[in-house]
BALOBA-1460 file (C-alpha; in Angstrom, 3 decimals):
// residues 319
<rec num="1" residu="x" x="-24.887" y="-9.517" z="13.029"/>
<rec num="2" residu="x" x="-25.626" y="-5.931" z="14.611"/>
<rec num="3" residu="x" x="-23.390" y="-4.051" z="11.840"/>
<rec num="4" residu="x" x="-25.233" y="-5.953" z="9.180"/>
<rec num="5" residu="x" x="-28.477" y="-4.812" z="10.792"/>
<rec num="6" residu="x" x="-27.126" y="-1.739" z="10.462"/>
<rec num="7" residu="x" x="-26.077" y="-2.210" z="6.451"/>
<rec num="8" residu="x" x="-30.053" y="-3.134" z="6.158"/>
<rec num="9" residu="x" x="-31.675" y="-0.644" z="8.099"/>
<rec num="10" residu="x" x="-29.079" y="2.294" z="6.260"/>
<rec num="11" residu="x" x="-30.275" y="1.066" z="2.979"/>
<rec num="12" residu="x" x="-33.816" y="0.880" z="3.692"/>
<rec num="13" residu="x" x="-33.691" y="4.388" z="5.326"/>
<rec num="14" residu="x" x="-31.334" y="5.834" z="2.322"/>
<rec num="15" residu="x" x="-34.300" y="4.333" z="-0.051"/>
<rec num="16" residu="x" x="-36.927" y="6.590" z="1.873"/>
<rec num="17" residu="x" x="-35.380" y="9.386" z="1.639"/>
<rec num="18" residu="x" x="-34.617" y="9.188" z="-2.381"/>
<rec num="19" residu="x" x="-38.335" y="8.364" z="-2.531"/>
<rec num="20" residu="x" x="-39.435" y="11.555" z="-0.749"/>
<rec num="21" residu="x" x="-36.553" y="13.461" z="-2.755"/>
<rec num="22" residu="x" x="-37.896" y="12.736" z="-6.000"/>
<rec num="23" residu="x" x="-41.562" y="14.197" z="-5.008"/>
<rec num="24" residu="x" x="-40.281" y="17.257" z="-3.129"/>
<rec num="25" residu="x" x="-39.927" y="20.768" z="-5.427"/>
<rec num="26" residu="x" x="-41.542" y="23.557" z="-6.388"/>
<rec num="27" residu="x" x="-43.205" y="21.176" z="-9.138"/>
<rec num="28" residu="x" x="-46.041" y="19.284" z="-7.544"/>
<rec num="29" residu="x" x="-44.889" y="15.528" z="-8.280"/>
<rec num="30" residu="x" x="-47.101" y="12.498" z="-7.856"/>
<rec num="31" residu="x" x="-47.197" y="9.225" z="-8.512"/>
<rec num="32" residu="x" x="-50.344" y="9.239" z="-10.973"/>
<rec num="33" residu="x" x="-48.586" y="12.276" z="-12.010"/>
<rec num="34" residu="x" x="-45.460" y="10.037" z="-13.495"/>
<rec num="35" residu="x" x="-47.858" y="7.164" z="-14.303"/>
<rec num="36" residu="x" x="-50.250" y="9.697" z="-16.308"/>
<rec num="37" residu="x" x="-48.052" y="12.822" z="-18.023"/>
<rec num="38" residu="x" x="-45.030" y="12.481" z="-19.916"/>
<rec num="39" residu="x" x="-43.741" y="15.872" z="-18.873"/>
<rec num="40" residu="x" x="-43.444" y="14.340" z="-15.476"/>
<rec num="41" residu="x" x="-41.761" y="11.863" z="-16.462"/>
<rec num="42" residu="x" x="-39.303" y="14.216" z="-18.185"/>
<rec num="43" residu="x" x="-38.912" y="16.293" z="-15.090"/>
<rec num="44" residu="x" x="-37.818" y="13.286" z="-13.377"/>
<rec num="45" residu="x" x="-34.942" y="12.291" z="-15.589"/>
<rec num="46" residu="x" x="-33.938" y="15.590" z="-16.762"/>
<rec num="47" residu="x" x="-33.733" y="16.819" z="-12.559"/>
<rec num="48" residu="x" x="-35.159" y="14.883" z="-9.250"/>
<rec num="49" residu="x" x="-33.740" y="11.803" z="-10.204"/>
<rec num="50" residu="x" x="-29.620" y="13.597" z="-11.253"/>
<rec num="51" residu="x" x="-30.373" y="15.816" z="-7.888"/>
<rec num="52" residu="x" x="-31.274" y="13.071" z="-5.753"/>
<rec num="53" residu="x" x="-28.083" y="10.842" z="-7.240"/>
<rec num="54" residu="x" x="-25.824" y="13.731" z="-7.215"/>
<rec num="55" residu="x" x="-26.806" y="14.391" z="-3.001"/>
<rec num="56" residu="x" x="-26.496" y="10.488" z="-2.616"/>
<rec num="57" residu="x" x="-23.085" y="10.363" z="-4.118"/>
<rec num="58" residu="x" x="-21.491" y="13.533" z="-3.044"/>
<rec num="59" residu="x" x="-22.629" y="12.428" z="0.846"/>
<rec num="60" residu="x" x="-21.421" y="8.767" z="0.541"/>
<rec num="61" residu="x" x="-18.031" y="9.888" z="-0.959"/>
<rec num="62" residu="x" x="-17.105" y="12.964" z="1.136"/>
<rec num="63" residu="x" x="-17.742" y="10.851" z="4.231"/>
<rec num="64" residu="x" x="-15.157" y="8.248" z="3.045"/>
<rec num="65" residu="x" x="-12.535" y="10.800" z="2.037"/>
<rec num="66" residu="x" x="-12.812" y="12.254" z="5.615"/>
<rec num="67" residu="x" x="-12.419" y="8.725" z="7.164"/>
<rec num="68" residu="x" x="-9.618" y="7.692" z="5.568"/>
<rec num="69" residu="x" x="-8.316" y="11.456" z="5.719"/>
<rec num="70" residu="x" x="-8.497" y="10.625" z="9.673"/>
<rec num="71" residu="x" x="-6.350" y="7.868" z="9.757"/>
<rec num="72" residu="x" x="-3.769" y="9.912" z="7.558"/>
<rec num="73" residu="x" x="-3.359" y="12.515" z="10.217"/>
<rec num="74" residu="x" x="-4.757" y="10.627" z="13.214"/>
<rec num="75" residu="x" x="-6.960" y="12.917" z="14.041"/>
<rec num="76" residu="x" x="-10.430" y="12.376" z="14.354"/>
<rec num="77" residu="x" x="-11.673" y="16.023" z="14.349"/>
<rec num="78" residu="x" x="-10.840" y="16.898" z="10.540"/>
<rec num="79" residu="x" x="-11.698" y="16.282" z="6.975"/>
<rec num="80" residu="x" x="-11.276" y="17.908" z="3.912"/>
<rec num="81" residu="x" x="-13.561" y="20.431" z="3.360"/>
<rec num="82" residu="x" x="-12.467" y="21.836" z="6.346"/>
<rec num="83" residu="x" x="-8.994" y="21.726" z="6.187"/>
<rec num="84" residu="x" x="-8.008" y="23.416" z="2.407"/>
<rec num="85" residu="x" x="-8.394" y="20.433" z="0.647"/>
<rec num="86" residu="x" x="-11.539" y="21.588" z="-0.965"/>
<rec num="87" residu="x" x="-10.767" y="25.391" z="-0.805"/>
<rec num="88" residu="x" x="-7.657" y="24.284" z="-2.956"/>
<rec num="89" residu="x" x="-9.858" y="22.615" z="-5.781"/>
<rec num="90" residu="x" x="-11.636" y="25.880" z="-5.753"/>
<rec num="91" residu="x" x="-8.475" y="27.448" z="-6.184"/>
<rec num="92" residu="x" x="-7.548" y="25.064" z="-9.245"/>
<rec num="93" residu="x" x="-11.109" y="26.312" z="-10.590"/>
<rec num="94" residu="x" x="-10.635" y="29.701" z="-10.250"/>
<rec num="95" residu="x" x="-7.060" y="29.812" z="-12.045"/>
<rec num="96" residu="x" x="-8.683" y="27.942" z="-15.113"/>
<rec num="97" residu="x" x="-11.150" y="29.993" z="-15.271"/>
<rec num="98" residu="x" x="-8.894" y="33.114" z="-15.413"/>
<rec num="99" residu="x" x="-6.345" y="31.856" z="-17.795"/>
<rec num="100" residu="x" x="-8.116" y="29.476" z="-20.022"/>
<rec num="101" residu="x" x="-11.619" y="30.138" z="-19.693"/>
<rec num="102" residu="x" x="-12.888" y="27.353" z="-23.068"/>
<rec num="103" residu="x" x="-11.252" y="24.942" z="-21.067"/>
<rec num="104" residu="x" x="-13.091" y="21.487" z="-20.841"/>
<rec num="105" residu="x" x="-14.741" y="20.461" z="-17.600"/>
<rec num="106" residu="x" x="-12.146" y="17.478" z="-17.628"/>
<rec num="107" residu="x" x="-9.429" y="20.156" z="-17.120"/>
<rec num="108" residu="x" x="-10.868" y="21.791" z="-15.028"/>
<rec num="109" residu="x" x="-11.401" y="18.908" z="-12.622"/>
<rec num="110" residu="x" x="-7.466" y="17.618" z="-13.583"/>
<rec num="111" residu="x" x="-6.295" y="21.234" z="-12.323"/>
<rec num="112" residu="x" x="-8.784" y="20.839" z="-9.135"/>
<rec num="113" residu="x" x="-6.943" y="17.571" z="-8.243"/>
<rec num="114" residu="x" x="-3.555" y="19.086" z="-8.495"/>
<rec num="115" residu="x" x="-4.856" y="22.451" z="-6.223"/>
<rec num="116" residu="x" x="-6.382" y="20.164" z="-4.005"/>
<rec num="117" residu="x" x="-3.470" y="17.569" z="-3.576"/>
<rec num="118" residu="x" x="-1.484" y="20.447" z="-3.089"/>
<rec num="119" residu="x" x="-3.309" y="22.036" z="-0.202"/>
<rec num="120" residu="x" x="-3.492" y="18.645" z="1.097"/>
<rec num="121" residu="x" x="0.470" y="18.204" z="1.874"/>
<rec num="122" residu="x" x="0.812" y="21.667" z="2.827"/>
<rec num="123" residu="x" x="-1.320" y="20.651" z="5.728"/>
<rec num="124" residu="x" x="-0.311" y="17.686" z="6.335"/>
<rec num="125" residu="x" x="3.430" y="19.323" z="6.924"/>
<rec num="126" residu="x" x="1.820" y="21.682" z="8.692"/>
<rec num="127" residu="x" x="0.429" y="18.947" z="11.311"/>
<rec num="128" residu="x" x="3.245" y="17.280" z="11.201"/>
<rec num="129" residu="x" x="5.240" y="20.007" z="13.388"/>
<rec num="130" residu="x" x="2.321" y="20.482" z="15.946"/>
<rec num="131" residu="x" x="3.009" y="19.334" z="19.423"/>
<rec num="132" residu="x" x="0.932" y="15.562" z="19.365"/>
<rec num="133" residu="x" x="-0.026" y="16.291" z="22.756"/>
<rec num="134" residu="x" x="-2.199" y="19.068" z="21.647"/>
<rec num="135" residu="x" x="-4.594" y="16.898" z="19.333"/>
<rec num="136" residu="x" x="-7.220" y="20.122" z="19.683"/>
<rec num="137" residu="x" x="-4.995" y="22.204" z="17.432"/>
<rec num="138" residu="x" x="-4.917" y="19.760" z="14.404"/>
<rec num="139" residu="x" x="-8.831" y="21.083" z="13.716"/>
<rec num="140" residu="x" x="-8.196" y="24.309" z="14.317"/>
<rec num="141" residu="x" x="-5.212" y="24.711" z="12.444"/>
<rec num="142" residu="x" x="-7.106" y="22.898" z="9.537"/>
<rec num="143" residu="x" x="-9.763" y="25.381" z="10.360"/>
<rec num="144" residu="x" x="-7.211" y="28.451" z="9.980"/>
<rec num="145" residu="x" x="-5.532" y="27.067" z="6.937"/>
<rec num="146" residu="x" x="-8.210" y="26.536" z="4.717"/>
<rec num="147" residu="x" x="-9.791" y="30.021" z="5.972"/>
<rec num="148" residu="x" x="-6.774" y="31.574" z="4.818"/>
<rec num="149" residu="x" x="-6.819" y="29.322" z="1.263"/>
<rec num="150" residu="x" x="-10.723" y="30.016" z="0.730"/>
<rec num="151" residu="x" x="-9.790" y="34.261" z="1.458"/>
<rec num="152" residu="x" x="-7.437" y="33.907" z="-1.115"/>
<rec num="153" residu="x" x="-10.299" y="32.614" z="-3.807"/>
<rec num="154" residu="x" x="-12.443" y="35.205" z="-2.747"/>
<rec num="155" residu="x" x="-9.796" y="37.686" z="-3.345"/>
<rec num="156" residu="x" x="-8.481" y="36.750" z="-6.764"/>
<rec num="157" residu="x" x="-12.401" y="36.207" z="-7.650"/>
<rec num="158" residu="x" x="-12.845" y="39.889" z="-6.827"/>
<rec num="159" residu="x" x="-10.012" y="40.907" z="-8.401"/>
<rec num="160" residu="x" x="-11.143" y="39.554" z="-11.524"/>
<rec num="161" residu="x" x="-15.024" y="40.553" z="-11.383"/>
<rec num="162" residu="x" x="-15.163" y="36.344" z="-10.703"/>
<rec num="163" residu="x" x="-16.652" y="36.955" z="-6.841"/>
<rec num="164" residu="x" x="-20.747" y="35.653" z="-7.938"/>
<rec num="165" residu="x" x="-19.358" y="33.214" z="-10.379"/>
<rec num="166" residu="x" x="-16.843" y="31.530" z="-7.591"/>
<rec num="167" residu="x" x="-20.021" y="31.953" z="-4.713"/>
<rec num="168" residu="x" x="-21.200" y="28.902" z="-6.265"/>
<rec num="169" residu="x" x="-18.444" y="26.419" z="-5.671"/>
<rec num="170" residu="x" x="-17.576" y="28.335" z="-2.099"/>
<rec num="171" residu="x" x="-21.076" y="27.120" z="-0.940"/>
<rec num="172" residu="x" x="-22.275" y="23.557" z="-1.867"/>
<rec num="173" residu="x" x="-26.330" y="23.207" z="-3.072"/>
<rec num="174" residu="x" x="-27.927" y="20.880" z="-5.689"/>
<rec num="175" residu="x" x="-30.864" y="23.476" z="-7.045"/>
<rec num="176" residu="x" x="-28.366" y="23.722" z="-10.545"/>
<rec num="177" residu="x" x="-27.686" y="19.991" z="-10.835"/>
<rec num="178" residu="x" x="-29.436" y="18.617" z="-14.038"/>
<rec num="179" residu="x" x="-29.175" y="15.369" z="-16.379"/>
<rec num="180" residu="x" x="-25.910" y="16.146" z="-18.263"/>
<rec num="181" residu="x" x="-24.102" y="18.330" z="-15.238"/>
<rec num="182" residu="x" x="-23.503" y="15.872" z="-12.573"/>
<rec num="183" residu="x" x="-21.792" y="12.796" z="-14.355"/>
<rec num="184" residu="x" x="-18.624" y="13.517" z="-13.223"/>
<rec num="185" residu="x" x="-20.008" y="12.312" z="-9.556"/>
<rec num="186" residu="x" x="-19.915" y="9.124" z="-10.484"/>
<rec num="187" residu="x" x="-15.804" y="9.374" z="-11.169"/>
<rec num="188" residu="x" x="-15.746" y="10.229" z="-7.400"/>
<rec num="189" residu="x" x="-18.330" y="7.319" z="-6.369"/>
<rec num="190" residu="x" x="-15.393" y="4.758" z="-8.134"/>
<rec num="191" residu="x" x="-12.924" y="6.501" z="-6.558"/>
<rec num="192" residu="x" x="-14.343" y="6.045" z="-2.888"/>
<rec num="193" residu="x" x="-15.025" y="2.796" z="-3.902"/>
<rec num="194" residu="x" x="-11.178" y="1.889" z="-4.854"/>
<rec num="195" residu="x" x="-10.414" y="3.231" z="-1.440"/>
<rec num="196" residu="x" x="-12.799" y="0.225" z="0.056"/>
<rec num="197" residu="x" x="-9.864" y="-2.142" z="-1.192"/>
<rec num="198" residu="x" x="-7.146" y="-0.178" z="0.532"/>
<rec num="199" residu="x" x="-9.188" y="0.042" z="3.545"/>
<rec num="200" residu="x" x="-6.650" y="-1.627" z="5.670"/>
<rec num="201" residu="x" x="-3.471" y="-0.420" z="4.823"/>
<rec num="202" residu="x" x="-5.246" y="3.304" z="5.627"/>
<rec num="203" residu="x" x="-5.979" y="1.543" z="9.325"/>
<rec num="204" residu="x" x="-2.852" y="0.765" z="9.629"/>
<rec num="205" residu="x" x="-1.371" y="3.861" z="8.795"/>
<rec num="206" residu="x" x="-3.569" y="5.704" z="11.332"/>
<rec num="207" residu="x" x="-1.693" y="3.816" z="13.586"/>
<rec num="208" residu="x" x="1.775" y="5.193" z="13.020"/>
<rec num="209" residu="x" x="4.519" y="5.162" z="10.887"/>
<rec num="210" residu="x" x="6.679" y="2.323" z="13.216"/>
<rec num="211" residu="x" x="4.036" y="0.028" z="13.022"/>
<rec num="212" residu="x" x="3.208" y="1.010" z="9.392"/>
<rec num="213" residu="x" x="6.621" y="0.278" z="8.568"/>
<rec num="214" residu="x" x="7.458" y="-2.829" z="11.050"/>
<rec num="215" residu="x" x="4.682" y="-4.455" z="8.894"/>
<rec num="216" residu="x" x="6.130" y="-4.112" z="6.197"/>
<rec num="217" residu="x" x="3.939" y="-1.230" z="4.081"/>
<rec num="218" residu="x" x="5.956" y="1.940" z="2.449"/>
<rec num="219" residu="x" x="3.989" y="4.757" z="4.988"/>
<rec num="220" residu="x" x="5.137" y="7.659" z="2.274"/>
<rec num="221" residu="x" x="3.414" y="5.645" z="-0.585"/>
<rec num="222" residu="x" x="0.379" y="5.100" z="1.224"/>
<rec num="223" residu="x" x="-0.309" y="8.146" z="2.725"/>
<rec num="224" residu="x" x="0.258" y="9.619" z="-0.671"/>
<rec num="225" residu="x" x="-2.387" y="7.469" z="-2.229"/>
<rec num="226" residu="x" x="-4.873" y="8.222" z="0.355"/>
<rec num="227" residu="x" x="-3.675" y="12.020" z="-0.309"/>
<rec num="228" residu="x" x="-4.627" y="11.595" z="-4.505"/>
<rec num="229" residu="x" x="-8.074" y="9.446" z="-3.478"/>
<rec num="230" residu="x" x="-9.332" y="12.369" z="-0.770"/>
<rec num="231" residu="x" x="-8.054" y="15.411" z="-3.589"/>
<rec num="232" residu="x" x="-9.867" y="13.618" z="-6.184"/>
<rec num="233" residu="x" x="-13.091" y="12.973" z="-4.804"/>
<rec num="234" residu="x" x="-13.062" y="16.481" z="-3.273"/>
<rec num="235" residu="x" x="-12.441" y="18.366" z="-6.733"/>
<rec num="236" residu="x" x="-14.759" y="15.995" z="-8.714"/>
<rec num="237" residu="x" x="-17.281" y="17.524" z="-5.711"/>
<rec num="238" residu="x" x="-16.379" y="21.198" z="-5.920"/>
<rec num="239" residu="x" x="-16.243" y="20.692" z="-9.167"/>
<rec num="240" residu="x" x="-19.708" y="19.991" z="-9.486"/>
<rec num="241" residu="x" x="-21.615" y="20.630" z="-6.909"/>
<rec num="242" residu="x" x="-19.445" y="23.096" z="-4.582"/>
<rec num="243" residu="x" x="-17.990" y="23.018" z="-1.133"/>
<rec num="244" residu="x" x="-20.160" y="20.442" z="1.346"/>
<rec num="245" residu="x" x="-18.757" y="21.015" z="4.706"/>
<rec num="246" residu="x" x="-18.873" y="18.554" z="8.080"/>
<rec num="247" residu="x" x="-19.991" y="15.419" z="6.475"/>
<rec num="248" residu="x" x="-16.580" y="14.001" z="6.379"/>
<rec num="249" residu="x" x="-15.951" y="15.310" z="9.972"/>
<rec num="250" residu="x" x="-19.313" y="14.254" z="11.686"/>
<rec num="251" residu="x" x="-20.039" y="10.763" z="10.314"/>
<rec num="252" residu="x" x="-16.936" y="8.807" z="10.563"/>
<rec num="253" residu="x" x="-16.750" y="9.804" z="14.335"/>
<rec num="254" residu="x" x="-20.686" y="8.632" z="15.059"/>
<rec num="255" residu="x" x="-19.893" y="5.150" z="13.082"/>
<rec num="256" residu="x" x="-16.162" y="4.977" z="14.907"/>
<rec num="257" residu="x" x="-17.951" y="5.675" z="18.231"/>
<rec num="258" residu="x" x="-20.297" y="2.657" z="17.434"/>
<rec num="259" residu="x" x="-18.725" y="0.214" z="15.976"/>
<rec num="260" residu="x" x="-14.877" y="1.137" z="15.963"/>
<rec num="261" residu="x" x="-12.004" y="2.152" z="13.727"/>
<rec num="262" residu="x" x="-11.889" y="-1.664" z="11.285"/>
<rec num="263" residu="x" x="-12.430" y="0.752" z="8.128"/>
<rec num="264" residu="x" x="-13.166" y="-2.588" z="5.999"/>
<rec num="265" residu="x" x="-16.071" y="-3.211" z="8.121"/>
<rec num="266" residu="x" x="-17.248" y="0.506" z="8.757"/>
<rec num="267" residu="x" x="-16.617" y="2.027" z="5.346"/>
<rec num="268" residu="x" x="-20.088" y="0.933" z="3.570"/>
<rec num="269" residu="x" x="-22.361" y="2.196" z="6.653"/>
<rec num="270" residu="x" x="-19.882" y="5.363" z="6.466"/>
<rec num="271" residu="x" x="-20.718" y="5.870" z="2.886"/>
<rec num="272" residu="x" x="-24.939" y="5.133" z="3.584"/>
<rec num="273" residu="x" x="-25.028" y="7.499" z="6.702"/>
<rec num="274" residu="x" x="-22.896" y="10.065" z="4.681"/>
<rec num="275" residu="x" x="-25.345" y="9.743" z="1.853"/>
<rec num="276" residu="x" x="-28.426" y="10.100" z="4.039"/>
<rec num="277" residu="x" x="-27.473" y="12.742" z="6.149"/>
<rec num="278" residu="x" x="-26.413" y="15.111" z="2.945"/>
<rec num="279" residu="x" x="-29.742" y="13.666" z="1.484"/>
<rec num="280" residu="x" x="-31.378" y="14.188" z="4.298"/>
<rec num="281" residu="x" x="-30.032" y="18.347" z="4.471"/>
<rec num="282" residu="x" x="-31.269" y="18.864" z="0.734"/>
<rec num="283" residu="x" x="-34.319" y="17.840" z="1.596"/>
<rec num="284" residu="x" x="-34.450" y="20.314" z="4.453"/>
<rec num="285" residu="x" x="-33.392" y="22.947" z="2.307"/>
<rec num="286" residu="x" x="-35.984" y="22.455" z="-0.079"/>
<rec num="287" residu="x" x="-38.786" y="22.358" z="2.463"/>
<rec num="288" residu="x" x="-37.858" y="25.410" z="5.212"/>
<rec num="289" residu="x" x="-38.436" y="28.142" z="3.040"/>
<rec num="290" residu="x" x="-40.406" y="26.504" z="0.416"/>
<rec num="291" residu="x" x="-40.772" y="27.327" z="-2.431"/>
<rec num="292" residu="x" x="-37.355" y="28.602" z="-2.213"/>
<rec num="293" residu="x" x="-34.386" y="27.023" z="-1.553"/>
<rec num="294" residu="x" x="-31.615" y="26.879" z="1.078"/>
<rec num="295" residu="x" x="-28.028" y="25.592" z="-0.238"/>
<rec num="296" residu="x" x="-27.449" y="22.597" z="0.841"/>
<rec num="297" residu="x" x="-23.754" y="23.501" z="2.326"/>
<rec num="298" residu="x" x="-25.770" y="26.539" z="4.665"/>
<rec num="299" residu="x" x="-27.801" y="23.636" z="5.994"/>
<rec num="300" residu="x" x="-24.895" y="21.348" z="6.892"/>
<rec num="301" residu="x" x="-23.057" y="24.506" z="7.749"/>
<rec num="302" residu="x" x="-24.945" y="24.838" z="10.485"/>
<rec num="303" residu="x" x="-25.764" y="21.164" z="11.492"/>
<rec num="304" residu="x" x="-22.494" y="20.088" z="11.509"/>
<rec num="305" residu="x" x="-20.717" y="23.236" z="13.378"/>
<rec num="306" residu="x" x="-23.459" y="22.182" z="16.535"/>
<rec num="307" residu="x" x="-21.963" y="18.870" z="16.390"/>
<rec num="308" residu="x" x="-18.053" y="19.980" z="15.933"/>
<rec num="309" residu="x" x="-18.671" y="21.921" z="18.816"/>
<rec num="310" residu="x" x="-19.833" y="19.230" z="20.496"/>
<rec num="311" residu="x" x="-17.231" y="16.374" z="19.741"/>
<rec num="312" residu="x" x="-14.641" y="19.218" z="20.841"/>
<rec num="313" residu="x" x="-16.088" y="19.734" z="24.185"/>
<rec num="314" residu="x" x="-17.408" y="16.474" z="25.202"/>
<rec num="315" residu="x" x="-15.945" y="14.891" z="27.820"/>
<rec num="316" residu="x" x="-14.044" y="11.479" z="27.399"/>
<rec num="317" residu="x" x="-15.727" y="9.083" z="28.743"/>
<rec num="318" residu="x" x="-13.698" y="6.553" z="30.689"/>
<rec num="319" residu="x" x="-15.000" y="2.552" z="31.230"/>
């Protein structure tokens, strides 16, 4: 009864803030202004309505990748955009850029799924080797490896007279998201919604691979289909709107320490708190130095570092 309270309440909060989103721009935007002028109207399909989606969907789905990225390396203190994962689909960008720059956006995002699946086992063999009683290091070896991953982009951008053109996935914000350049979004939205159905095998995983495999699931295949959910939603993202950092880290851990780790129970209120907080961030952006604009990923950034910092050095608490 509380969690669906919860359900309710995240809805009718996540409704709120799509409301205000579609009003707030440099555009004044009313309601007799939609109810009077066509134009407005125009300027709601063409952007406030694709940014608001496109904040809504890249928030609810990075938030699930990073749970169920959790129970693959049972770690609570990572997820992908801060572990490679998304500094290897900006990889896979950047080298079909170079070599075949009329490629389509679909190959593009194929390439950014292979980068980013890529990155993904390397750091996953990389965790598996560190000492499991040193769970601190997971993060910051995540931290480390997709530093070194995301230098390398840089780099090769540079190289190439690419470094401006590259800034833009390297730093999530919504300002360039129009009707016709956020579609792909909703690829990732199924995607995080297929994961809802393999909710608890990914539980069960996080709970080792001799209980994975004394109840009788293959651990390799699963782990490798969370691997190709989490690349694919974080490409489709980079792909499109750029790098989002700390939502996957910071939500699952609020809704774990509230409710627990049942992921078929959690994942929905994961996906609305995800979705409001990255909401939430644009919104922000739009508003402290209005009429410009701060990316959405600087805001987060930011946010999201205070509150690392904090799950790191909070003390267990102890019943």
């Amino acid at each position: 009864m509380r969690l669906l309270l919860w359900y309710w309440a995240g809805l009718f909060g996540l409704a709120l803030l799509s409301i205000w989103s579609i009003f707030v721009g440099v555009i004044d935007l009313t309601v007799r202004d939609l109810l009077a002028d066509p134009e407005a109207l125009g300027l709601l399909g063409i952007s406030r309505f694709p940014r608001t989606a496109a904040a809504i969907i890249a928030g609810a789905t990075l938030a699930v990748s990073g749970s169920v990225l959790q129970m693959l390396v049972r770690n609570r203190f990572v997820e992908p955009m801060t572990t490679g994962t998304g500094q290897g689909a900006a990889l896979g960008i950047l080298a079909v850029t170079i070599l075949m720059p009329q490629a389509s956006i679909f190959i593009k995002m194929m390439l950014a799924s292979l980068t980013a699946l890529a990155a993904s086992l390397g750091f996953l063999a990389i965790v598996r080797r560190l000492p499991p009683t040193q769970p601190l290091l997971v993060p910051l070896v995540g931290l480390i490896y997709g530093g070194i991953i995301g230098a390398a982009v840089i780099f090769v951008a540079y190289q190439a007279d690419l470094l401006q053109f590259i800034s833009v996935w390297l730093n999530g914000e919504f300002s360039g998201v129009l009707r016709g350049r956020y579609e792909l979004l909703w690829l990732a939205a199924c995607g995080a919604v297929l994961t809802y159905f393999a909710a608890d095998q990914f539980a069960i995983v996080g709970m080792g691979q001799t209980i994975t495999t004394s109840l009788g699931l293959n651990y390799k295949q699963v782990v490798l289909i969370g691997l190709i959910a989490i690349s694919f939603i974080s490409a489709l993202t980079v792909t499109t709107v750029g790098i989002i950092p700390f939502v996957g880290l910071v939500v699952p851990n609020i809704i774990s320490r509230l409710f627990g780790d049942n992921l078929r129970r959690t994942l929905p209120l994961i996906a609305l708190l995800g979705a409001g907080m990255t909401l939430l961030s644009d919104i922000a952006g739009r508003l402290i130095r209005y009429p410009f604009e701060i990316p959405v990923g600087t805001v987060l950034g930011i946010a999201g570092a205070l509150v690392f910092l904090w799950l790191l050095y909070r003390k267990p608490h102890y019943a």
